[in-house]
Steps between C-alpha positions, in 0.01 A plus 500: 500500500670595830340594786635814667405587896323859611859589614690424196236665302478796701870533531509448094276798469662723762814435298310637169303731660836691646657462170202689317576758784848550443457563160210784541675835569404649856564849395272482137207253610422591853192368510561158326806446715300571833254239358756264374682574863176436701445140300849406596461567852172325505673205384768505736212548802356200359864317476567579874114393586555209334836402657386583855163237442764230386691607804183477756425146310852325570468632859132387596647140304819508739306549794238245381830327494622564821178424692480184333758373592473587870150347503719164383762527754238521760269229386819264502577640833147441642537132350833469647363617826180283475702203397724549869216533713337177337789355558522593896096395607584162325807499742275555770286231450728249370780581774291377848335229272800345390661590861223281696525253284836480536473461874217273488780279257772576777240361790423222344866381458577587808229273652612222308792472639368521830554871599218669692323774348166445639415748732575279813825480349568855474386588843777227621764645264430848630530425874865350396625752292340791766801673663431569907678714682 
């Protein structure tokens, strides 16, 4: 048994339903033709009705679609964004961390091998290095 849609099986009896019209004579059986003309027209109000719901259907699912997809897009943008600024406060923590201990490495070389960096030290390198006029 097949299974035939509204729209086939409206368009199946529109097709019969205009036959059976075109073989009742307009100018002998006015009043069956106006009836059999009125049936046909309701049919192809209901054919057009029809067609325009399929039509507001596939546009509501497009812009279901559409939105989706947007909502997507942004989410992986948000993430992407997230993900960079994650990225930067862990810089600036890690950065002067690393950086002082770096120079605490750097000191402690240096004063092994008998180069002042105490503070005494300093103050003597500064008054050498200080340009007078």
């Amino acid at each position: 048994m097949e299974t035939k849609s509204i729209k086939e099986m409206l368009v199946a009896e529109w097709v019969e339903e205009t036959e059976k019209l075109k073989c009742i004579g307009m100018s002998t059986e006015k009043e069956k033709y106006k009836l059999q003309a009125e049936r046909v027209a309701h049919l192809e109000k209901q054919l057009v009705d029809l067609e325009k719901t399929e039509l507001d259907v596939e546009e509501r699912a497009a812009g279901r679609d559409i939105e989706e997809q947007s909502k997507i897009r942004q989410a992986e943008s948000e993430e992407k964004t997230q993900k960079t600024r994650n990225k930067i406060e862990v810089a600036k923590i890690t950065v002067p961390v690393v950086a002082a201990f770096t120079m605490g490495l750097i000191s402690m070389v240096w004063e092994k091998t008998d180069t002042l960096t105490s503070t005494a030290g300093k103050n003597c390198l500064r008054e050498l290095i200080r340009f007078k006029p």
